[in-house]
BAFI-3210 file (N, C-alpha, C; in Angstrom, 3 decimals, decimal comma, padded with zeros to 6 digits):
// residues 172
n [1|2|3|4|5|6|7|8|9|10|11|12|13|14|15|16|17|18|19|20|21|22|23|24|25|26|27|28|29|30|31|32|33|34|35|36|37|38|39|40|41|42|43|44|45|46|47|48|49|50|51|52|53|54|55|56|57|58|59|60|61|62|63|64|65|66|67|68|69|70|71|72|73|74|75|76|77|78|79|80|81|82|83|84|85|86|87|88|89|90|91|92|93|94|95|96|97|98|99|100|101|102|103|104|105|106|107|108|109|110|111|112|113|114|115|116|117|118|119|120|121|122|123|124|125|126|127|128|129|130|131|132|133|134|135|136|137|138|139|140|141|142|143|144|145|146|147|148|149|150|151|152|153|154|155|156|157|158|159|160|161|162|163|164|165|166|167|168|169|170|171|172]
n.u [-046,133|-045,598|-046,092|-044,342|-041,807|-041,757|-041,673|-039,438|-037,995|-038,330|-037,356|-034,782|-034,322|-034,703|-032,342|-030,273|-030,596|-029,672|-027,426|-026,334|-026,508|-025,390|-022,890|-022,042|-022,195|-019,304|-017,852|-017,855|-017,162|-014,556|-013,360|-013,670|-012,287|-009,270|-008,994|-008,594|-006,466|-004,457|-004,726|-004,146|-001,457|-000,027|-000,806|000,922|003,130|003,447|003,548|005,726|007,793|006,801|007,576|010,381|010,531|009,942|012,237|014,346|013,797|013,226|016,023|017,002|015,726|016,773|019,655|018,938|018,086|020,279|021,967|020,335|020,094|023,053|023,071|021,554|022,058|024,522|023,413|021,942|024,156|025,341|022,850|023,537|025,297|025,062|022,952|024,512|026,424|024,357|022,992|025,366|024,952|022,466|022,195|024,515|022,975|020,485|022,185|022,967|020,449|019,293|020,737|019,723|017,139|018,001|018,682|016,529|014,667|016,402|015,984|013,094|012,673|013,664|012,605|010,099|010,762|011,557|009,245|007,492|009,191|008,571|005,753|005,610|007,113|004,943|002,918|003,902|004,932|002,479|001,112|002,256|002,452|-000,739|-000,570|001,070|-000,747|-002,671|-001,700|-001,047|-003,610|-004,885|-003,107|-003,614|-006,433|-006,001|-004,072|-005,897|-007,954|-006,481|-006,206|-008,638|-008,809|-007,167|-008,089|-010,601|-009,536|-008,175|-010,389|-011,336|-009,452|-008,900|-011,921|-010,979|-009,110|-010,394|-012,188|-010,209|-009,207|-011,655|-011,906|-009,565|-010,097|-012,207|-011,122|-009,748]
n.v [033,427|035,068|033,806|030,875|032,773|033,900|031,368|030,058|031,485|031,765|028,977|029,758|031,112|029,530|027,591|029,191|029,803|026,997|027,049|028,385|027,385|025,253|026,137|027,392|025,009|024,087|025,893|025,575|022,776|022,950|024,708|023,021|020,593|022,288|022,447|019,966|019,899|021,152|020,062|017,427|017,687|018,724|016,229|014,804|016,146|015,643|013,026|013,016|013,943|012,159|009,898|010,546|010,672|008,326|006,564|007,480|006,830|004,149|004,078|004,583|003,298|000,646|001,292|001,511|-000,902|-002,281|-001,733|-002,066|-004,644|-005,006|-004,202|-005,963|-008,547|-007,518|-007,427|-009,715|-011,274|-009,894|-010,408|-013,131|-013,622|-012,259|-013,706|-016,425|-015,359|-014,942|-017,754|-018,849|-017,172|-017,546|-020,484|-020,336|-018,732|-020,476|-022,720|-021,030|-020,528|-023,338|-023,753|-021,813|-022,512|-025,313|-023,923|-022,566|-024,614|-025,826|-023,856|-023,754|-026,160|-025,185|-023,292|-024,523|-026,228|-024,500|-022,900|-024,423|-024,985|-022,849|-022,447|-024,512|-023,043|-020,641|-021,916|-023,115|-020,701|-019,456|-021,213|-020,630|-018,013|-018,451|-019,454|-017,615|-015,522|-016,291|-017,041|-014,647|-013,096|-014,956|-013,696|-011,272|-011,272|-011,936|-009,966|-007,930|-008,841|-008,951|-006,236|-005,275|-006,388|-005,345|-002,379|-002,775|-003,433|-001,022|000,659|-000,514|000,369|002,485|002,980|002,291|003,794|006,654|005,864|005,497|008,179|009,521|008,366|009,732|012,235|012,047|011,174|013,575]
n.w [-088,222|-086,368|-084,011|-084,296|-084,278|-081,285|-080,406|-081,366|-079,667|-077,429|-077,421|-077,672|-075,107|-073,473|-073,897|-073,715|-071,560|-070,203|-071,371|-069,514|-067,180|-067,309|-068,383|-065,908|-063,854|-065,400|-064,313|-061,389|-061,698|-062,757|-060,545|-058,540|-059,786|-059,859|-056,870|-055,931|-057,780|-056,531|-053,795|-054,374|-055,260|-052,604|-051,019|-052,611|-051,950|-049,077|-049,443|-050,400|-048,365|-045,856|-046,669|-047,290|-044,093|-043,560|-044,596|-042,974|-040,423|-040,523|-041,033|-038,734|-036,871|-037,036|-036,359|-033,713|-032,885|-033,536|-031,251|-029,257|-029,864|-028,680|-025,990|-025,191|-024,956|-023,731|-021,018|-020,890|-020,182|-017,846|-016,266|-016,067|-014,865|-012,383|-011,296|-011,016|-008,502|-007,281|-006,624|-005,176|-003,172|-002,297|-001,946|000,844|002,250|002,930|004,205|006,580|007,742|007,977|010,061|012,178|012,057|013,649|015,888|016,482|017,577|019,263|021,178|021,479|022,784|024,870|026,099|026,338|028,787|030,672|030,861|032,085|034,219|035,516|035,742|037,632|039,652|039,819|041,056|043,684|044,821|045,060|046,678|048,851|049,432|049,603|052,088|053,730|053,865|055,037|057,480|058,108|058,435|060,402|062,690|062,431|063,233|065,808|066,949|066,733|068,799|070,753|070,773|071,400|074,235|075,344|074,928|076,813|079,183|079,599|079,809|082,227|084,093|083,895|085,070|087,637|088,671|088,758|090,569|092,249|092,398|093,330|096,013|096,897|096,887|098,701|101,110|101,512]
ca.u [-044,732|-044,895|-045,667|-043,248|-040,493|-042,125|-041,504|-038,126|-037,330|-038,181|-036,356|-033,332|-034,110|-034,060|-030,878|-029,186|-030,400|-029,306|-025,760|-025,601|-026,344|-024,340|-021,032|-021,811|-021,550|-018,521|-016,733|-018,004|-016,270|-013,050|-012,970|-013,324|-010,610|-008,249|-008,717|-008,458|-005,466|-004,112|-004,903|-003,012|-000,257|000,198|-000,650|001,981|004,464|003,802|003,966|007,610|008,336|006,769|008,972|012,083|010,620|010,290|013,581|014,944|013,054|013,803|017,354|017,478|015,569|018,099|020,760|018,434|017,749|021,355|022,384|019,431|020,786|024,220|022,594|020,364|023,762|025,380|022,578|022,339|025,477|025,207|022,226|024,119|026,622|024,607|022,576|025,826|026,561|023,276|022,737|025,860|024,586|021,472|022,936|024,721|021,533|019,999|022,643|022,535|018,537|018,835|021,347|019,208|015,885|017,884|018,861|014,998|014,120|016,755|015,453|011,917|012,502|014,247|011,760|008,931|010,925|011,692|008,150|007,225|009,816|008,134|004,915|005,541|007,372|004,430|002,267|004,659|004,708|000,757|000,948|003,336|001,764|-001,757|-000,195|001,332|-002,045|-003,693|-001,070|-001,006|-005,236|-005,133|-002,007|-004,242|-007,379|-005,478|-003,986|-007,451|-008,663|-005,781|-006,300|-009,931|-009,370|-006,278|-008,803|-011,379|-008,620|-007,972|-011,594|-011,511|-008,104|-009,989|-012,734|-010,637|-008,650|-011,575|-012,541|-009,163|-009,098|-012,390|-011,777|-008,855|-011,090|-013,229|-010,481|-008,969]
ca.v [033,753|035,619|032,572|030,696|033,671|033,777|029,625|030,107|033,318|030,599|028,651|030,241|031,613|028,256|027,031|029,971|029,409|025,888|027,183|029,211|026,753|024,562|027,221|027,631|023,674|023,812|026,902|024,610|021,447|023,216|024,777|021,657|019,946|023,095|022,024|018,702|019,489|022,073|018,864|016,223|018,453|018,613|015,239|014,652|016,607|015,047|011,591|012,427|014,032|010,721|009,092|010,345|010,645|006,864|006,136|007,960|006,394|002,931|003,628|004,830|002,084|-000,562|001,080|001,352|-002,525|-002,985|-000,983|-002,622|-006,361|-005,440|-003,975|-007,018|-009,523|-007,444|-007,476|-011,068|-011,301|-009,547|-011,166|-014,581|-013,290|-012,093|-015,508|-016,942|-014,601|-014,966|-018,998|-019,118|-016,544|-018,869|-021,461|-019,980|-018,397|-021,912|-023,494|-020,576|-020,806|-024,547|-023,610|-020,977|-023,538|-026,138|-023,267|-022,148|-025,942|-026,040|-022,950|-023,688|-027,126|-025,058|-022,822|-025,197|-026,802|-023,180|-022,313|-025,677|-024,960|-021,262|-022,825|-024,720|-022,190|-019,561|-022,798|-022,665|-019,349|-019,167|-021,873|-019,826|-016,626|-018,563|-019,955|-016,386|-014,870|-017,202|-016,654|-013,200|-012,962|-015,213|-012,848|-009,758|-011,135|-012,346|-008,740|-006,914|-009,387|-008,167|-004,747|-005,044|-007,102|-003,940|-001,042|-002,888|-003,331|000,205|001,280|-000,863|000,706|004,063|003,531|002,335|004,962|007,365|005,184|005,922|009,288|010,030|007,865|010,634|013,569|012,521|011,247|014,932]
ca.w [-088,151|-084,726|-082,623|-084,745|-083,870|-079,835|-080,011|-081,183|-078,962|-076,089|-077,291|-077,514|-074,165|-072,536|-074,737|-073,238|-069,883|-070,622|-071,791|-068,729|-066,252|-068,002|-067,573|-064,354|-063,599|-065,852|-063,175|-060,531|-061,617|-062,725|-059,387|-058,025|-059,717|-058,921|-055,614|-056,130|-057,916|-055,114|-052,772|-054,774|-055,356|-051,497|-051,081|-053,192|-051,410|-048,295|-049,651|-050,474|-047,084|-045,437|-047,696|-046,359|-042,769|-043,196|-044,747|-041,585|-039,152|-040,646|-040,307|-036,768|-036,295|-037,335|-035,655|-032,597|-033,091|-033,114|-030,101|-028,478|-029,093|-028,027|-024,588|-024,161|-024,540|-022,166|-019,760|-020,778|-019,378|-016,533|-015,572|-015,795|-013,608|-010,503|-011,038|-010,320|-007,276|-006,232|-006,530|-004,403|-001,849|-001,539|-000,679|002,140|003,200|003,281|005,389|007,866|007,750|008,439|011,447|012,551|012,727|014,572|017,309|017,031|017,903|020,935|021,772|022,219|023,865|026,606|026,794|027,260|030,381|031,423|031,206|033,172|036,024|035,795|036,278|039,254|040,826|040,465|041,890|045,028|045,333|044,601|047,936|050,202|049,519|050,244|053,547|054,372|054,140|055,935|058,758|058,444|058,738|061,938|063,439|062,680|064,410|067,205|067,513|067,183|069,674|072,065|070,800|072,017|075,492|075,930|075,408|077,580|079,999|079,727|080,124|083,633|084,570|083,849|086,494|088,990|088,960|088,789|092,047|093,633|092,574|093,535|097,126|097,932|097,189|099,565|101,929|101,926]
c.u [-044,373|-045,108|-044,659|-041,924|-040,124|-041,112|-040,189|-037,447|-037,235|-037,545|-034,915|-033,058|-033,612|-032,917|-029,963|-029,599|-029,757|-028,298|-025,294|-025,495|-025,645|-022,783|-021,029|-021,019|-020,526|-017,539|-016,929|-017,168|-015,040|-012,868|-012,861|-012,274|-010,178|-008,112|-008,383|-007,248|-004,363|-003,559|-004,342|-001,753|000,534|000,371|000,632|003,487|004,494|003,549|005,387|008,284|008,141|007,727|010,030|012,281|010,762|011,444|014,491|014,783|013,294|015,216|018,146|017,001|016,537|019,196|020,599|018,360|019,522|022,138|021,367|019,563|021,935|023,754|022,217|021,171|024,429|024,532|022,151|023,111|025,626|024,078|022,546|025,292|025,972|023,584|023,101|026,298|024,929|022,216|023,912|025,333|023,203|021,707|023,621|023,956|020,818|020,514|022,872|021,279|018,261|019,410|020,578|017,651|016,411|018,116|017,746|014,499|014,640|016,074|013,611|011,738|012,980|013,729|010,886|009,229|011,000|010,247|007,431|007,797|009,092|006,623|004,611|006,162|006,419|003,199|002,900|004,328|003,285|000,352|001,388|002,605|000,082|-001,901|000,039|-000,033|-002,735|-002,986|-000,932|-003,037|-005,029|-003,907|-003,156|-005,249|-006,875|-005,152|-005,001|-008,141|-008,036|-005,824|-007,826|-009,730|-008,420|-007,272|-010,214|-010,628|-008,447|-008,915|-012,011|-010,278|-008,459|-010,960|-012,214|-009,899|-009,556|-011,896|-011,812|-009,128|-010,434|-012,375|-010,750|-009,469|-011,449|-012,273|-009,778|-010,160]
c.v [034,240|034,422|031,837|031,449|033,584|032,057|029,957|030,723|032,744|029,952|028,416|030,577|030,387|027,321|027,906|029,856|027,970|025,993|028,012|028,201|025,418|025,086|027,211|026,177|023,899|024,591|026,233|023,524|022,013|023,961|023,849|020,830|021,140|022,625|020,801|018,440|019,781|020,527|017,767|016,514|018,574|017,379|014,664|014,562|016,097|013,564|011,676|012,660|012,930|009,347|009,049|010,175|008,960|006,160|006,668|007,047|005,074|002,508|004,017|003,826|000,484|-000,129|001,147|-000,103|-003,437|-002,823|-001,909|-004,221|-006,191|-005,333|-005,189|-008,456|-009,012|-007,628|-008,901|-011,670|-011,333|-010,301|-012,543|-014,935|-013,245|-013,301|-016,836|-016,384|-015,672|-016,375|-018,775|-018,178|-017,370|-019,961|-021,272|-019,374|-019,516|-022,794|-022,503|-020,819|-022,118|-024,579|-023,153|-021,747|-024,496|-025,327|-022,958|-023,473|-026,212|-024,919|-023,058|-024,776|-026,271|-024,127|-023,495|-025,764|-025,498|-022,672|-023,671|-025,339|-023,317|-021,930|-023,421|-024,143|-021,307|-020,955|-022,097|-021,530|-018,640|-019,796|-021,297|-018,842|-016,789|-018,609|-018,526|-015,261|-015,410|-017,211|-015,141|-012,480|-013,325|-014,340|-011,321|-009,870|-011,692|-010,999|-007,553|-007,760|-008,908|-006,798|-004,442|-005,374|-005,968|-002,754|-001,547|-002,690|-001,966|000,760|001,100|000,065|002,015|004,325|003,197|003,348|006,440|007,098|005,668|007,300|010,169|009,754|009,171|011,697|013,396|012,235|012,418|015,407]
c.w [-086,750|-084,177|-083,159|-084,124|-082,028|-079,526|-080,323|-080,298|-077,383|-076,464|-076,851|-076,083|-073,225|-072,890|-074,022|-071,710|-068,818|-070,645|-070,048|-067,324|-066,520|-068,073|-066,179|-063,551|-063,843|-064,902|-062,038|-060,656|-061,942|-061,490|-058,137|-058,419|-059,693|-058,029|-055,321|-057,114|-057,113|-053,818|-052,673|-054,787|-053,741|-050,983|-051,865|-052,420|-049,696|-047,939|-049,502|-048,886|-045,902|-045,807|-047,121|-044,991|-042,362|-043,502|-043,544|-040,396|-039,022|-040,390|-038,979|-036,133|-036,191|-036,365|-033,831|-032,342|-032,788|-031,831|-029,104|-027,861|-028,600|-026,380|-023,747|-023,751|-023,785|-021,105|-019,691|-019,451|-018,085|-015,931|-015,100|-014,521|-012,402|-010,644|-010,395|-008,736|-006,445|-005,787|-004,851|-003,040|-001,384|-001,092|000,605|003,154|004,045|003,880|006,382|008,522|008,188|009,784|012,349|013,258|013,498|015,947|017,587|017,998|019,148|022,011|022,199|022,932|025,122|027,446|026,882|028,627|031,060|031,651|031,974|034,507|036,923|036,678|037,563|040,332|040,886|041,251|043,555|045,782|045,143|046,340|049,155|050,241|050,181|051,729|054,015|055,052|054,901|057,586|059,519|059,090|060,029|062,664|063,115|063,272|065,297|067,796|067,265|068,326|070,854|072,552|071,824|073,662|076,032|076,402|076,363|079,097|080,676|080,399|082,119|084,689|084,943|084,956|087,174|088,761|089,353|090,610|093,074|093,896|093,494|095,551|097,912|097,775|098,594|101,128|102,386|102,881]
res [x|x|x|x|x|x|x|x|x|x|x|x|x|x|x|x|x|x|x|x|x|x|x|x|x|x|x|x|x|x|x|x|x|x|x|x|x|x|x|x|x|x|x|x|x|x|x|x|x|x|x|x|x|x|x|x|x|x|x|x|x|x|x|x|x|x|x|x|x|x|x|x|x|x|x|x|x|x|x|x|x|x|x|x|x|x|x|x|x|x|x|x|x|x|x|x|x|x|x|x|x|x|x|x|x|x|x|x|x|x|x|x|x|x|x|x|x|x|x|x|x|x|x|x|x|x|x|x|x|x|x|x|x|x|x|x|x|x|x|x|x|x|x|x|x|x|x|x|x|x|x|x|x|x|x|x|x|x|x|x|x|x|x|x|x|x|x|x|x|x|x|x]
***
């Protein structure tokens, strides 16, 4: 009878340790859904506020969408306009621009003869200036040659005088 009572007495012990860890789970999972209802419940509430933020948003968008095509027909517009302006201002660009290259074209034929007549005038004057120098060289050794046959001149002029002077010394 006692082990009988023992075997039951375990039993019971592990039935109730059984029941208890079995409540415990059970405060575990209902505190889990709480939160999980806490969580939906929020979820919830900012489904609906998404809700209206998107019914908002959709209709600012439309009237943004419509504001947006009238803008893009006026700027249409306007763009068609200075297209117009600005075809005709090309074209008048493009017949100045073709004016402008045939004056470039007279202009550099008249400088290539201008730089031709340049050329043979610094020739010329490359020839004159050679000739000048070449006249001016023989005129400067001609007058160092005079300069020299002067101060030899001089040097002779020097002892005779010396000669004469020395002749009336001795004549006094």
């Amino acid at each position: 009878g006692v082990f009988l009572y023992n075997h039951l007495q375990q039993k019971v012990r592990n039935a109730e340790a059984l029941a208890q860890k079995y409540k415990q789970q059970q405060e575990a999972l209902s505190a889990q859904l709480q939160v999980v209802y806490e969580h939906r419940s929020r979820l919830e509430r900012s489904l609906q506020k998404e809700r209206g933020e998107h019914k908002k948003t959709k209709e600012d968008f439309l009237v943004y969408k419509l504001e947006a095509q009238e803008a893009l027909n006026k700027e249409k517009q306007d763009s068609m306009n200075r297209y117009g302006a600005l075809s005709s201002q090309h074209k008048i660009l493009k017949n100045q621009h073709d004016d402008v290259k045939k004056q470039l074209l007279d202009l550099q034929l008249q400088h290539n003869s201008l730089k031709l007549e340049h050329r043979k005038s610094l020739e010329t004057h490359g020839q004159k200036l050679a000739q000048l120098q070449q006249e001016r060289d023989s005129e400067v050794t001609n007058l160092q040659d005079t300069v020299f046959k002067l101060r030899e001149e001089s040097k002779l002029l020097r002892k005779a005088h010396q000669e004469v002077h020395s002749q009336l010394l001795s004549a006094q």
